[in-house]
Backbone as a chain_set.jsonl record, in Angstrom:
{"seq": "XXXXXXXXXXXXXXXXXXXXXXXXXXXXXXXXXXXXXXXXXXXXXXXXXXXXXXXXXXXXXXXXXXXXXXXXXXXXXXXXXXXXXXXXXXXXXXXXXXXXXXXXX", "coords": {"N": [[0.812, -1.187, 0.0], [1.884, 1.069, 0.563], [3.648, 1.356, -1.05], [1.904, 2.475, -3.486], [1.7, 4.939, -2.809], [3.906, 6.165, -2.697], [5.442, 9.019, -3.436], [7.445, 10.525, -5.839], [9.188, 13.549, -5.308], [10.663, 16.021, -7.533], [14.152, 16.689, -7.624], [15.78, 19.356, -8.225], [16.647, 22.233, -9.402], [16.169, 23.083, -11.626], [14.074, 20.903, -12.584], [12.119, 21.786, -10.888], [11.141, 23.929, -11.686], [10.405, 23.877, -14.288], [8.176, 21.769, -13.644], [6.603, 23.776, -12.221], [6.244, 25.169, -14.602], [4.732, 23.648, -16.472], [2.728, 23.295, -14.79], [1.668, 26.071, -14.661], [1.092, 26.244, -17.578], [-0.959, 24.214, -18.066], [-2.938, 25.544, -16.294], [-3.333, 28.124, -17.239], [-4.164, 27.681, -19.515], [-6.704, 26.068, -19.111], [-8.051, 27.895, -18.063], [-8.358, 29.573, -19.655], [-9.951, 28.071, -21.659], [-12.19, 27.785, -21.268], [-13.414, 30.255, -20.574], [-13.54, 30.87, -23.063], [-15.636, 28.912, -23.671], [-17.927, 29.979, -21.922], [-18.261, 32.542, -23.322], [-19.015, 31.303, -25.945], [-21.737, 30.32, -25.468], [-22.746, 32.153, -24.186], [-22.898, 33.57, -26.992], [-24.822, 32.118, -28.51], [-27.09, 32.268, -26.337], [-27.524, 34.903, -26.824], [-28.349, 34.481, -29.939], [-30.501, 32.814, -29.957], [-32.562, 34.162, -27.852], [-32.267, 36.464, -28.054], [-34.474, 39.54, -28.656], [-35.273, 41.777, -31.384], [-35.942, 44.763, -31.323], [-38.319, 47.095, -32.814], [-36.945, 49.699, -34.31], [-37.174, 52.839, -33.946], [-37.513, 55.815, -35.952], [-36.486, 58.786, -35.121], [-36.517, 62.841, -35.251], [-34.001, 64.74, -35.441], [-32.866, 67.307, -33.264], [-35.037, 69.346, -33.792], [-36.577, 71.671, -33.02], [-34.963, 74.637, -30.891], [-35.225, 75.809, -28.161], [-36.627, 78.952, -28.3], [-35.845, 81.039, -27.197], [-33.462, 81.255, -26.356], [-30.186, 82.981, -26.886], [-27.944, 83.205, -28.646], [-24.422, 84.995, -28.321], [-21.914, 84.956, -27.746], [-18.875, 82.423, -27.688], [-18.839, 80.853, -25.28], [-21.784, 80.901, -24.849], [-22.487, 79.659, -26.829], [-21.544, 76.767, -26.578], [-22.948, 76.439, -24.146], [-25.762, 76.354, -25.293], [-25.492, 74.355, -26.658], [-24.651, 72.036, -25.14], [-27.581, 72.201, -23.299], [-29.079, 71.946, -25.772], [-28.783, 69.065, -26.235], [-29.266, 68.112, -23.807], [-32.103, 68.362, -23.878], [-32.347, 66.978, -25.912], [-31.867, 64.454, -24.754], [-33.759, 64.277, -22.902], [-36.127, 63.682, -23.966], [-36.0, 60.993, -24.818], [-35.881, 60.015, -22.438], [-38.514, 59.917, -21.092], [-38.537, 60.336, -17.947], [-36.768, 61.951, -16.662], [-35.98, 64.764, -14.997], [-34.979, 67.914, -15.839], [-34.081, 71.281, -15.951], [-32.809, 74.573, -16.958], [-31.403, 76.309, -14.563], [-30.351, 79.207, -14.219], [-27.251, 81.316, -16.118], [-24.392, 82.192, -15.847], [-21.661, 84.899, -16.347], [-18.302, 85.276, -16.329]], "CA": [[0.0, 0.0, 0.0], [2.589, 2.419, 0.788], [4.254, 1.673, -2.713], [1.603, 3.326, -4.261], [1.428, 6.332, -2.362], [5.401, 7.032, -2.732], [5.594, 10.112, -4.981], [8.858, 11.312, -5.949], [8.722, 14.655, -5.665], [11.739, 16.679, -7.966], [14.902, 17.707, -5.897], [16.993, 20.216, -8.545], [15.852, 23.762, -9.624], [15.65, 23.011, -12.937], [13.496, 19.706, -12.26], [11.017, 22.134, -9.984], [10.675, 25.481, -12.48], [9.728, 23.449, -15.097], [7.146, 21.404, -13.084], [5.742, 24.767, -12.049], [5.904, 26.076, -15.613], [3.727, 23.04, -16.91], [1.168, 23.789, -14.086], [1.301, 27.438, -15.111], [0.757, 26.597, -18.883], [-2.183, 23.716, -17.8], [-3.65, 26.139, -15.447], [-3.917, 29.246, -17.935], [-4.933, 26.906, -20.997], [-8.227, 25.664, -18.492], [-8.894, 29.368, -17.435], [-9.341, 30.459, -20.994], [-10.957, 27.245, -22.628], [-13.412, 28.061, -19.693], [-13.878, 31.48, -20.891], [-14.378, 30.489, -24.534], [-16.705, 28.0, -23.961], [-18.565, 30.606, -21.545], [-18.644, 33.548, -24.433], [-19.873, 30.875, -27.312], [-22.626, 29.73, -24.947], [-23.614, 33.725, -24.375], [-23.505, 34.004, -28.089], [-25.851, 31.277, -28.376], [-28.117, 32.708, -25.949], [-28.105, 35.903, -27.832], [-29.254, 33.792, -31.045], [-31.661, 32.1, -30.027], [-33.216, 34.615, -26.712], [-32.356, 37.509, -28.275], [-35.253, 40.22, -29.791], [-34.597, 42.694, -32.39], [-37.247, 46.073, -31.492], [-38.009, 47.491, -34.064], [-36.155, 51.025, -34.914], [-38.371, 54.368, -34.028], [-36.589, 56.608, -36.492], [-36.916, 60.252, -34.078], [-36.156, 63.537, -36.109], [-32.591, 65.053, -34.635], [-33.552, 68.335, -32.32], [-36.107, 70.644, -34.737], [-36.02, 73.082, -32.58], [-34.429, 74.761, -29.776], [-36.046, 77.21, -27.641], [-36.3, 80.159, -29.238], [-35.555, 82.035, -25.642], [-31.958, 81.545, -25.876], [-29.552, 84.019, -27.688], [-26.016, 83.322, -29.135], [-23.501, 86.176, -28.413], [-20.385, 84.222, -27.773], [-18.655, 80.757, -27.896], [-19.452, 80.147, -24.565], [-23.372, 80.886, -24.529], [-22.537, 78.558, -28.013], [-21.546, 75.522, -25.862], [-24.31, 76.425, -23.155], [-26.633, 76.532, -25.657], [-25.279, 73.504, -27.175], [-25.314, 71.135, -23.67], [-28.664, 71.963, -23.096], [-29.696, 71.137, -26.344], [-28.629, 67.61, -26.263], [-30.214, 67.668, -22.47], [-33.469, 68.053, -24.164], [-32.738, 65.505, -26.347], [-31.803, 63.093, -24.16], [-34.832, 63.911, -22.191], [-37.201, 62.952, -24.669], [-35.475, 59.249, -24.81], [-36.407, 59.189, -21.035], [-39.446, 60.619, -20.53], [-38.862, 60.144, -16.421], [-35.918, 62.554, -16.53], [-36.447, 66.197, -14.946], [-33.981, 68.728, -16.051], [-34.222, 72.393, -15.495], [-32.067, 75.61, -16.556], [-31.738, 77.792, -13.787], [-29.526, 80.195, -14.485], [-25.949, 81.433, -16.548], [-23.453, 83.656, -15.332], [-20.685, 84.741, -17.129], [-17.698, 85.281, -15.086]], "C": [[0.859, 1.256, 0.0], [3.675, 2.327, -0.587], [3.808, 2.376, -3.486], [1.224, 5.095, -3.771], [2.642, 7.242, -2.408], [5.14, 7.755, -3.671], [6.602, 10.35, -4.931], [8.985, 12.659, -6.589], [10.388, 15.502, -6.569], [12.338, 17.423, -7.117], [15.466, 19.031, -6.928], [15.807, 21.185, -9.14], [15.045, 23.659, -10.506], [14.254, 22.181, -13.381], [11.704, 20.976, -11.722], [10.688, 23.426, -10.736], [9.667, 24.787, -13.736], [8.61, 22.156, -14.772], [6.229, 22.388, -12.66], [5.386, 25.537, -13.221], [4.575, 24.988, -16.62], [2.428, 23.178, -15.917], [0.836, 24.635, -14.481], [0.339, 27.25, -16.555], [-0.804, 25.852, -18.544], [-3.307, 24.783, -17.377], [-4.409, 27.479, -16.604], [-4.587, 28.519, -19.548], [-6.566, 26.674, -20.358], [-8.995, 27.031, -18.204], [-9.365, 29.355, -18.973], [-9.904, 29.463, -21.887], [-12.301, 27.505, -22.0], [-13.696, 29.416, -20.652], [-14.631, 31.552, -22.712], [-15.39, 29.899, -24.902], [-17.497, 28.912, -23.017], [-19.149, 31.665, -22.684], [-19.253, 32.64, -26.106], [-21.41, 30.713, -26.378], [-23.737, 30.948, -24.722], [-23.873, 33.985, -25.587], [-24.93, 33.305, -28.51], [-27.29, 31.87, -27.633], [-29.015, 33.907, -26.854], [-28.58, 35.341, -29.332], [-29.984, 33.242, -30.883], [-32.581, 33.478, -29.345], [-33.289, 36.073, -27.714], [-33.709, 38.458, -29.158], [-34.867, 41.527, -30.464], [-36.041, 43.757, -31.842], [-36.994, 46.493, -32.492], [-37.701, 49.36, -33.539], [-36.991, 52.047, -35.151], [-37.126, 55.228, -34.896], [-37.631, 58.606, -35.843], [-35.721, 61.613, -35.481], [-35.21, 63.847, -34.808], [-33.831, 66.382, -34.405], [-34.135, 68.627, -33.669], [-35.917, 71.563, -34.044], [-35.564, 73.22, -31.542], [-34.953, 76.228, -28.83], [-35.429, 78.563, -27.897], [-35.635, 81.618, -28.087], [-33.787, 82.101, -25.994], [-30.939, 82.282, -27.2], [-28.444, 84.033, -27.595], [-24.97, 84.217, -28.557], [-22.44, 85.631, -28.708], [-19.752, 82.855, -27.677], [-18.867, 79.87, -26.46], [-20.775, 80.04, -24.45], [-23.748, 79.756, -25.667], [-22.945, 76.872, -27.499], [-22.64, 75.499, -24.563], [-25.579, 75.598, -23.866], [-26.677, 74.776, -26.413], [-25.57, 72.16, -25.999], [-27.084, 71.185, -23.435], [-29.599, 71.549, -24.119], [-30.157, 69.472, -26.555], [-29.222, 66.896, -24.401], [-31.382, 67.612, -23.293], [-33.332, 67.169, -24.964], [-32.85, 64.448, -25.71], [-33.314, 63.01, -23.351], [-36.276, 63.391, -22.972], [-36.837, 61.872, -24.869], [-36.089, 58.919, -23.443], [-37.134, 60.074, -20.549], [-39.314, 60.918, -19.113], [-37.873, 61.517, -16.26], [-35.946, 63.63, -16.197], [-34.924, 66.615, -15.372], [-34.156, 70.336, -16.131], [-33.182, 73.143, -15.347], [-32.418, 76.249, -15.447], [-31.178, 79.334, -13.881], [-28.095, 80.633, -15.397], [-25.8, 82.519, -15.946], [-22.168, 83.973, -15.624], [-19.323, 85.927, -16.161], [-16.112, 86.0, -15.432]], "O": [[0.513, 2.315, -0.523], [4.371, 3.272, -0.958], [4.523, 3.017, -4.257], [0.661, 6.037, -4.331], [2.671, 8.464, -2.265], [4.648, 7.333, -4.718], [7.011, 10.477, -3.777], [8.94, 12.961, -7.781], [11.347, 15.392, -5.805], [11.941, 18.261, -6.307], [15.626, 20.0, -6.186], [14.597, 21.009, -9.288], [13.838, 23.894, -10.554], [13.485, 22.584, -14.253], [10.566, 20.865, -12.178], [9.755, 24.036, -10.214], [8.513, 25.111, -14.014], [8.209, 21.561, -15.772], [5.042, 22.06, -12.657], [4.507, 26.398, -13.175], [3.697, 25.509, -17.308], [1.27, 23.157, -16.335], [-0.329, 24.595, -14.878], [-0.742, 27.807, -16.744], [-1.806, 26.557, -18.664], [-4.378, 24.887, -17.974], [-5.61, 27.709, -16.745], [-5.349, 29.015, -20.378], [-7.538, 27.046, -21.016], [-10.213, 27.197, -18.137], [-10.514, 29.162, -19.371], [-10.378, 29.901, -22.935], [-13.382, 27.308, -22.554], [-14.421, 29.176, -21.617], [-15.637, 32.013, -23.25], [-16.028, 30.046, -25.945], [-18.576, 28.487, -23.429], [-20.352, 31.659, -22.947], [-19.745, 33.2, -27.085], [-22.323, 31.223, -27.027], [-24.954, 30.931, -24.909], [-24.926, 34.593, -25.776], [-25.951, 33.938, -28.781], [-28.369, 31.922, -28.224], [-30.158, 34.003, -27.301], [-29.388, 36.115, -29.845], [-30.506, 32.903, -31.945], [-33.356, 33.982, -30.158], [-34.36, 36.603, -28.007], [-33.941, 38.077, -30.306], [-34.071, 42.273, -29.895], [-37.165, 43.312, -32.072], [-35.936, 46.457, -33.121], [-38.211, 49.982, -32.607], [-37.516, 52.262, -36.244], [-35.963, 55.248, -34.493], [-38.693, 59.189, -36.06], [-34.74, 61.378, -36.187], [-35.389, 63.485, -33.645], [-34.949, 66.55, -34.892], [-33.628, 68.082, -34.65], [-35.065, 72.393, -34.359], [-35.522, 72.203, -30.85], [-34.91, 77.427, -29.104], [-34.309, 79.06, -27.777], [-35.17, 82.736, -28.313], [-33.097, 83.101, -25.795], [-31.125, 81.98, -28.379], [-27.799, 84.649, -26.747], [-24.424, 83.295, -27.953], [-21.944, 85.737, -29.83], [-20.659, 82.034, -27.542], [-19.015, 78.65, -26.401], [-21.132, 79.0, -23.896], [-24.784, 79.092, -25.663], [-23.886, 76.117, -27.741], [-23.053, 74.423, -24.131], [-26.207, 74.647, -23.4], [-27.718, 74.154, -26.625], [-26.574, 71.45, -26.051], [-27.727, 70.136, -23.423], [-30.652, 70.974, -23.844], [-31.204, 68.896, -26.85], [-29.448, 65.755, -23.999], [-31.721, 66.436, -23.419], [-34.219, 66.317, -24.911], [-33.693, 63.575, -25.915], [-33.926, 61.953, -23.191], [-37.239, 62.816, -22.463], [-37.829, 61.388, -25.413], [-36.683, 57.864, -23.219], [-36.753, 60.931, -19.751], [-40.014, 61.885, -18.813], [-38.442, 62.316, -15.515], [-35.956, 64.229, -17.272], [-33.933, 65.891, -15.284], [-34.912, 70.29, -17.101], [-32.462, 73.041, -14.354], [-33.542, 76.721, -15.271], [-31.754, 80.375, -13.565], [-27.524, 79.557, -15.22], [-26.537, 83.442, -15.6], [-21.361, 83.217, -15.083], [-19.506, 86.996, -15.579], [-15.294, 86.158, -14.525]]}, "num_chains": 1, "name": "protein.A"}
């Protein structure tokens, strides 16, 4: 019984780097067959589970409240941020947003 339990474990450097470099290579070959066979199995899901909505085609801003008045390249980019706030807020109806004020400094 104790014959088969003798292991002979490697005594020299060389013997013990390259016993740790075949664990290394085993070890990182199982991580990422693991990961490959995880990301086909998600693609899969997405082909079969997946639904396609269909595509609201929304006109880009039309307009922009007629209240606000150009002068300079910053009231430009003001004017410009808050445009794309009101866009975004029509994507999410729930969204409050509210100028309160500029002040130019």
């Amino acid at each position: 019984m104790n014959a088969l339990l003798a292991v002979e474990f490697p005594t020299e450097y060389s013997e013990v780097m390259l016993l740790g470099f075949q664990v290394f290579l085993i070890g990182i070959a199982t991580v990422f067959s693991v990961l490959i066979l995880i990301w086909g199995i998600l693609s899969l899901f997405k082909l079969f589970f997946g639904t396609k909505a269909p595509k609201e085609n929304k006109p880009v801003i039309s307009e922009v409240s007629s209240a606000v008045t150009v002068s300079s390249a910053q009231d430009e980019i003001v004017a410009a941020i808050a445009a794309a706030i009101a866009f975004a807020e029509e994507e999410a109806p729930g969204m409050k947003f509210r100028v309160v004020s500029f002040k130019k400094r």
